[in-house]
ZAMARGU-4260 file (C-alpha; in steps of 0.2 Angstrom, whole numbers, plus 5000, padded with zeros to 4 digits):
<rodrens>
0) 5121/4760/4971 | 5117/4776/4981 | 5126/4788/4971 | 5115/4780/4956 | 5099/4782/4965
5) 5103/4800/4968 | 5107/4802/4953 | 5092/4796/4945 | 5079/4803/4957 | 5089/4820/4953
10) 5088/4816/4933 | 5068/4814/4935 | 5064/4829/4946 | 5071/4841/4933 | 5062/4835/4920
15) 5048/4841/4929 | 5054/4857/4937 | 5051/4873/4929 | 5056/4893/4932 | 5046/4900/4947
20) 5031/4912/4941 | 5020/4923/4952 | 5001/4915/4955 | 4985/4928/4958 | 4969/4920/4962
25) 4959/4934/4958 | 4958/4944/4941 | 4976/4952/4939 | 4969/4967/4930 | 4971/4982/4944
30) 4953/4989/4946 | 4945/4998/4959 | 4933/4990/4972 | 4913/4993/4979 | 4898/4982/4978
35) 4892/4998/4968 | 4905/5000/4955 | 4904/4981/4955 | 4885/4980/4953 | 4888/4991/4938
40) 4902/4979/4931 | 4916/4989/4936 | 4911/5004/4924 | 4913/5016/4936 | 4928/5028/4929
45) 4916/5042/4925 | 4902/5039/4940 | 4914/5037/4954 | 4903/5047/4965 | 4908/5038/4982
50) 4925/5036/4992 | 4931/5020/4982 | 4932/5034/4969 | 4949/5033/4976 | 4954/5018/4969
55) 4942/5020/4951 | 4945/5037/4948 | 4949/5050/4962 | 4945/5065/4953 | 4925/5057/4957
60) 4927/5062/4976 | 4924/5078/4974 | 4907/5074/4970 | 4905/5069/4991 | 4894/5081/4998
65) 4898/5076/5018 | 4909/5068/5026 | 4910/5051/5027 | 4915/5032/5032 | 4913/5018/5022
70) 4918/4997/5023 | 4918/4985/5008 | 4918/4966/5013 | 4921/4951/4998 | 4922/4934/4996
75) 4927/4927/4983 | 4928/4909/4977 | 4939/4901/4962 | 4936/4885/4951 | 4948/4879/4941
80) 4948/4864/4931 | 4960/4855/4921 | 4962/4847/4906 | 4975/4839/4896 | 4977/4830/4879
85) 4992/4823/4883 | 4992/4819/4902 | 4975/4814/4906 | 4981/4809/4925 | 4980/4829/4929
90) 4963/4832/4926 | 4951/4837/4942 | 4947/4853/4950 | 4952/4863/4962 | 4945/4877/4972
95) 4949/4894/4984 | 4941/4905/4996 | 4946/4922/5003 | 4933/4933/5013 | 4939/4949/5022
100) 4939/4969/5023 | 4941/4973/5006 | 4939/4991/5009 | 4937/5005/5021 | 4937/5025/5021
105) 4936/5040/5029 | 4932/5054/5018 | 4930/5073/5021 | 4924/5088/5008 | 4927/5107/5012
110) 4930/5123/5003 | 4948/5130/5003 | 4953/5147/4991 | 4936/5147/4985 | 4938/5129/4979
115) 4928/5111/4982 | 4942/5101/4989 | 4942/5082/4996 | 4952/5072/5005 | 4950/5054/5011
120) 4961/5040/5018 | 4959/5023/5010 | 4962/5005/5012 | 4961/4992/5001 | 4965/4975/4996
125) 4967/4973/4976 | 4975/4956/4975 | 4969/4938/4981 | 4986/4927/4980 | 4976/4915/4986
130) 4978/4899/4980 | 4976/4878/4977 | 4982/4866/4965 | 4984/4848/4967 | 4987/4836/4953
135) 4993/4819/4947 | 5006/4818/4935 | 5016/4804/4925 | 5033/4808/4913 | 5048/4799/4907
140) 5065/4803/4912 | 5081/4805/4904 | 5083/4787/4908 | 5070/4781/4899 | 5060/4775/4916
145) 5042/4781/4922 | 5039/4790/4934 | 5023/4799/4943 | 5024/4812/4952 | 5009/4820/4965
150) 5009/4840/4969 | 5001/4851/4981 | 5001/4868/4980 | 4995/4882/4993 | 4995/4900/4992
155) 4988/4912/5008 | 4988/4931/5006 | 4981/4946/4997 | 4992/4962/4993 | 4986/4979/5001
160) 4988/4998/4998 | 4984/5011/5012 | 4981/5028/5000 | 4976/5045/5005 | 4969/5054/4989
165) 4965/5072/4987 | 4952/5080/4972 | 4950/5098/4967 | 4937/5107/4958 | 4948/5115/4944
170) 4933/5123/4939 | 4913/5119/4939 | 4911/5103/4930 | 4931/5098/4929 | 4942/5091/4944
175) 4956/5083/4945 | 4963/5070/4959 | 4976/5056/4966 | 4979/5046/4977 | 4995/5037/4983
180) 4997/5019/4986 | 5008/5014/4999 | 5011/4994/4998 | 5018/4987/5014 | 5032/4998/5020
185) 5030/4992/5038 | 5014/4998/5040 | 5007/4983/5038 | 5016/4964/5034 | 5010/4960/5016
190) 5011/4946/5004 | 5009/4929/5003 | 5016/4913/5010 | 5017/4896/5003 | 5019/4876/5003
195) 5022/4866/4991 | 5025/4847/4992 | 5029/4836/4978 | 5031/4818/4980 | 5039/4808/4967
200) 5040/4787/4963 | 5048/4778/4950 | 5058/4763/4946 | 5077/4760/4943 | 5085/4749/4930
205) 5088/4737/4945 | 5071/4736/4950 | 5073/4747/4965 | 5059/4757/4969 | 5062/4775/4971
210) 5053/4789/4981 | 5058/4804/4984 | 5046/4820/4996 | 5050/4837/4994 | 5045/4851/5003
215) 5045/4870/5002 | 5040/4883/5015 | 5041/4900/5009 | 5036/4916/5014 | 5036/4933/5000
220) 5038/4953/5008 | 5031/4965/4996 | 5031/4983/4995 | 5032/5000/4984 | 5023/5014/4981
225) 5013/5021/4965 | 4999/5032/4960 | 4982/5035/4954 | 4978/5052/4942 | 4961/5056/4937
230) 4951/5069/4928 | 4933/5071/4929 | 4923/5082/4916 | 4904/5085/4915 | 4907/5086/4894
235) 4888/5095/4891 | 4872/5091/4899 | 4870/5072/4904 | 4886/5068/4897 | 4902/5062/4908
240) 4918/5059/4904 | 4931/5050/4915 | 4949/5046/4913 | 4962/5038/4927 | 4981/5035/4924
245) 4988/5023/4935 | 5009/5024/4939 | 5019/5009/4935 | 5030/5004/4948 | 5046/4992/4956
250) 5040/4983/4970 | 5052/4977/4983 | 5051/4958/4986 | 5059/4949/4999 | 5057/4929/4999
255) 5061/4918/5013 | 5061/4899/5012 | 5064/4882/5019 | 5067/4866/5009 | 5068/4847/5013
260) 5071/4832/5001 | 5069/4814/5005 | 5074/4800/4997 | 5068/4784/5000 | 5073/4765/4994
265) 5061/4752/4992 | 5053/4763/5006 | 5068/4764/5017 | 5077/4780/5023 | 5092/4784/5010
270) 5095/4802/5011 | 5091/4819/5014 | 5096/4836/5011 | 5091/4852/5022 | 5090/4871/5015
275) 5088/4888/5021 | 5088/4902/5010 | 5083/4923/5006 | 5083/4930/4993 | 5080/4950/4987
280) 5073/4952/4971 | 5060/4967/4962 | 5046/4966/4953 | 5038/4979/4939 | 5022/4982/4941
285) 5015/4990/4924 | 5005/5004/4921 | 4987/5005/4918 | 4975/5019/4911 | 4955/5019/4904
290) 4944/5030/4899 | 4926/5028/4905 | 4908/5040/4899 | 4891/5039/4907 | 4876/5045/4900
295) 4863/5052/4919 | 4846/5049/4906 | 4840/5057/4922 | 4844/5059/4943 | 4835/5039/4944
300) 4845/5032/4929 | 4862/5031/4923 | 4871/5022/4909 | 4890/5019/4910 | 4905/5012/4896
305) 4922/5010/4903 | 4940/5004/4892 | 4955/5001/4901 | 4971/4995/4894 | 4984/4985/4906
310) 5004/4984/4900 | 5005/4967/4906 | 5021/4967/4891 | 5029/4978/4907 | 5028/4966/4921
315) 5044/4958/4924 | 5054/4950/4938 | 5073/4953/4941 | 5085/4945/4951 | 5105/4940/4949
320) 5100/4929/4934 | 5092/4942/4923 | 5075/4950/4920 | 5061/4937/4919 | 5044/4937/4915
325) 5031/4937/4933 | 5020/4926/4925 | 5031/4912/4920 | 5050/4914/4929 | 5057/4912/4911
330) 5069/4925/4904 | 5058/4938/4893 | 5068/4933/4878 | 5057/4918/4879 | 5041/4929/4877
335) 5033/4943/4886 | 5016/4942/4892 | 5002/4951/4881 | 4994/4968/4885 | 4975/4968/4889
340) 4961/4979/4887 | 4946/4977/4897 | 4928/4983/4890 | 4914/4987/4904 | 4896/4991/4902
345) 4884/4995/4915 | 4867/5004/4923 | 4858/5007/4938 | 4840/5013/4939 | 4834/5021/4957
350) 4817/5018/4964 | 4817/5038/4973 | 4807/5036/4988 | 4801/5051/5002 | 4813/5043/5014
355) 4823/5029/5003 | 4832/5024/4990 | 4833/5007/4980 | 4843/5005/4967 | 4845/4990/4956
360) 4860/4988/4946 | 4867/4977/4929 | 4883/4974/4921 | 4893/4964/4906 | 4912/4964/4905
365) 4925/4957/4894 | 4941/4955/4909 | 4954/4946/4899 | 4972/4942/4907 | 4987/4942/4900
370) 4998/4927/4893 | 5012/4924/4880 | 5004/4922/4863 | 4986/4932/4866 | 4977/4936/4881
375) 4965/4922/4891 | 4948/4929/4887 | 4937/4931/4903 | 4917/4936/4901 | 4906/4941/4917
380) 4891/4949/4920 | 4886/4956/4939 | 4870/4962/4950 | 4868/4973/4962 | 4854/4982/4974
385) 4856/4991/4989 | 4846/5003/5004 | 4851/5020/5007 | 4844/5034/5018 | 4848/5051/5022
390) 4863/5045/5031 | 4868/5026/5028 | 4869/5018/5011 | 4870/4997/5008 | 4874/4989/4995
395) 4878/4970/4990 | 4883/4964/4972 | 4888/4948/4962 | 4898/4943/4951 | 4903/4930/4938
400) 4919/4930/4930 | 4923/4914/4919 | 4935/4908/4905 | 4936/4893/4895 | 4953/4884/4889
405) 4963/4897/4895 | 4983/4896/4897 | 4984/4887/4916 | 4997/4891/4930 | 5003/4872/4926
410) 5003/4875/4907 | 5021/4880/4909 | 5028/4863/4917 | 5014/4853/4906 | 5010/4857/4886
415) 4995/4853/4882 | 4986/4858/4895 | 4974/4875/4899 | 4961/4875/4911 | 4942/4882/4912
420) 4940/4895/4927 | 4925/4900/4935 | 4925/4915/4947 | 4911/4920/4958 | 4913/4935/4969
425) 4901/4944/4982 | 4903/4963/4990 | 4895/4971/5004 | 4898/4989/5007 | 4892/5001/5021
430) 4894/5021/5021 | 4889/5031/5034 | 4886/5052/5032 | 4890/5064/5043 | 4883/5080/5046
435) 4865/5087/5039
</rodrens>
């Protein structure tokens, strides 16, 4: 009778069970970061007039006039709710929270060979990994029996990049610039760890009552290196134009996990199983490129329109099995995900003091992300103000990100389900100048 209820609880779990994709919290499109690009709606590739200009466009930092040191701090908070027209027991919603140093910078211009040249070293976090989802389900196994089944999944970690990035004045109105993302490389541990319990009861032929607890403990190491080039062009007058190519890359992922099964009879111990494992595997991160203009009506008003395309058709996962796609864990056979293209539009008008600066900032964005058939559409729209003196600037901006019925990270195991997401996200950012 053992061997049967094995057997059986072994017949219902991989009913369920599906390939292993990565989770993001946060918006997986790869943009750069500041409360003022944000407050603008992240249309910043042709602005890009502060150090984040490392991570929008780094042909923008030669626009620093001093030397300087900047900060960013977020937080950020996701709601995610469920729906299902065939499994109503998953419906709810579930919610996470990050905060921290977003970004920081130290930034110095000069003049070398009779050129403007700048140089700063950056940090940045890009990626909330993040993460919660809880759910009820209910399913049918080979067996004909029912079965439901409760999860929990938790997600902890962000992914980070130290780059120092360099622009040059090619001549007056044109530079160009990079800046070198290092991911991990010992310099700092980075990734994500996770735990995920699933708890399982149904019922046998006999009328034994099954249960079996499972548990995994796993921690991912990630690492690689890739690049951001940008030109910057004063086209005529008022006019801008921005562009920023941003290097695919194979990350280095190293997984470590723990596992433990339980199976219980009419709620008595019947049997367990114990596992350690690593595994090595990489990861393609695609490449990205936009294109932004800005239109300076005059020095207190600025317009700005961004498009940038993501390859999201290029993000794969290999390990001994085969390449696989990072979304789902399912060969890429089976589908690819879909490219996106993001479309940005935003202002700031400055109220010029003797001593001060205000500025008050708007932008609307269309953020979609990728999935198999067509991408999930994601709208927003942000604020933003600040205080800035002859040498500190502040600034704080919101934003809104939401989709509606969009393809959810259960959707895989589940059809018929999507989920409605709602993102709101809130940046602080501090520079200081040096010199006169």
């Amino acid at each position: 009778m053992r061997a049967i209820a094995i057997l059986f609880v072994l017949l219902a779990t991989a009913s369920f069970c599906h390939a292993e994709g990565i989770e993001f919290g946060s918006s997986m499109n790869p943009v750069g970061s500041g409360a003022r690009a944000m407050g603008m709606g992240g249309a910043f590739i042709s602005v890009a007039d502060d150090a984040t200009a490392a991570s929008w466009n780094p042909a923008g930092l030669i626009q620093l006039e001093k030397p300087e040191i900047s900060a960013v701090y977020s937080l950020f908070r996701r709601d995610q709710e469920y729906f299902s027209e065939t499994h109503p027991e998953i419906e709810g919603t579930n919610r996470m929270d990050a905060l921290g140093l977003n970004y920081a910078s130290v930034a110095y211009p000069f003049v070398a060979f009779k050129r403007n040249i700048t140089v700063s070293v950056n940090f940045q976090r890009l990626f909330e990994m993040n993460k919660k989802i809880r759910f009820d389900y209910k399913f049918t196994d080979a067996l004909g029996a029912e079965h439901l089944g409760r999860d929990s999944f938790i997600q902890t970690g962000s992914l980070y990049a130290l780059a120092p990035a360099i622009a040059v004045q090619i001549v007056p109105g044109l530079s160009v610039g990079g800046t070198l993302n290092i991911w991990g490389k010992g310099l700092f541990r980075e990734g994500w760890r996770i735990n995920h319990k699933w708890s399982e009861t149904g019922m046998l032929p006999s009328g034994l009552k099954i249960r079996n607890d499972f548990e995994e403990q796993s921690r991912v190491d990630f690492s690689g290196i890739n690049g951001n080039i940008g030109l910057l062009w004063n086209v005529y007058g008022p006019f801008t134009l921005g562009a920023v190519y941003k290097t695919p890359f194979l990350a280095d992922l190293k997984r470590t996990s723990k596992t433990a099964s339980i199976i219980w009879e009419n709620g008595r111990y019947l049997n367990s199983e114990y596992h350690n494992w690593d595994i090595a595997y990489n990861m393609h991160i695609p490449a990205s490129y936009g294109i932004g203009i800005s239109y300076r009506h005059s020095d207190a008003w600025t317009v700005a329109f961004d498009l940038y395309r993501t390859e999201w058709s290029n993000f794969w996962i290999t390990d001994d099995a085969g390449k696989k796609n990072a979304l789902t864990g399912r060969f890429m056979s089976q589908g690819a995900p879909t490219d996106t293209t993001q479309v940005r539009l935003g202002t700031e008008y400055l109220f010029i003091k003797d001593k001060y600066v205000v500025p008050v900032r708007f932008g609307l964005f269309y953020d979609p992300e990728p999935a198999i058939k067509s991408p999930d559409d994601y709208y927003g729209f942000s604020l933003g103000t600040g205080y800035a003196t002859e040498r500190i600037s502040f600034d704080i901006a919101y934003q809104f990100r939401a989709g509606k019925k969009v393809d959810s990270d259960i959707a895989s195991a589940i059809p018929g389900s999507s989920a409605s997401v709602t993102q709101h996200s809130v940046l602080v950012s501090l520079i200081y100048y040096f010199g006169k």
